[in-house]
C-alpha positions, 0 to 999 in steps of 0.5 A: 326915471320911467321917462329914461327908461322909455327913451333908453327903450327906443334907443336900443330900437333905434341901434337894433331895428331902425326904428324912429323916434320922436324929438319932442320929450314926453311922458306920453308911452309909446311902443317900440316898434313904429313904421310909418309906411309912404303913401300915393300924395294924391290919396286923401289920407296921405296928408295924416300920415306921420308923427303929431304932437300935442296936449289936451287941454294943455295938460296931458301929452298926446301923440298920434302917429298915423302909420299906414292908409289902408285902402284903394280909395286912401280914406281908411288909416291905421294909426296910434293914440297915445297919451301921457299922464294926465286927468288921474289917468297913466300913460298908454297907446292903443292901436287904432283905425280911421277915416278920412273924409274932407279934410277930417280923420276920425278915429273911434274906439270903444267909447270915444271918438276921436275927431282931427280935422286938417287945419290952412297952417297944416296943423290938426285941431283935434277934439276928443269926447268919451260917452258923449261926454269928457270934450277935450280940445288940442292943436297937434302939429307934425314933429320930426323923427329921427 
């Protein structure tokens, strides 16, 4: 049941402020109120912008939604973290900021580090340790919006 309520919520966003949502059904929790702003394509975080999909481990639903580049020098990005339920923890988001450099965003948050690096195929293999610990691995690919 939370599920549909989750949807029914960005319905309603959808209706009323144009929002966008994702076509891939998860229970990973997301806010409502996503604007993923266009960026110059020369600009080395360019590539990130958008919505990505995957699972930890192949347990726990993850989405990254990079929202914005932030700087002259297209390196720094805002983005959301979010994650479904899984490894006795509930769903959540938290907003967040990064760096592009080489093909690689990292993201870091209070103790965890976030790593995302550009794959030939245009996905992103992603690692993610908590404390220098807790490694989890996931493949996350780019997924429509609408």
């Amino acid at each position: 049941m939370k599920r549909k309520g989750i949807f029914s919520i960005f319905g309603i966003c959808l209706l009323l402020a144009g929002c966008a949502m994702p076509t891939t059904v998860s229970d990973a929790l997301l806010p409502t109120d996503i604007i993923v702003l266009p960026a110059d394509p020369s600009l080395p975080a360019a590539k990130f912008l958008g919505w990505w999909f995957g699972q930890w481990d192949n347990t726990m639903d993850h989405y990254l939604i990079v929202k914005q580049v932030l700087d002259k020098q297209g390196d720094e990005v805002l983005a959301i973290y979010s994650w479904g339920r899984g490894f006795g923890n509930p769903p959540g988001y938290v907003g967040v900021r990064g760096v592009v450099k080489n093909n690689i965003l990292t993201i870091r948050w209070s103790d965890r580090v976030v790593v995302y690096k550009m794959t030939r195929d245009g996905s992103l293999a992603a690692t993610y340790s908590r404390g220098g610990g807790n490694f989890s691995s996931a493949v996350l690919r780019k997924v429509k919006v609408e």
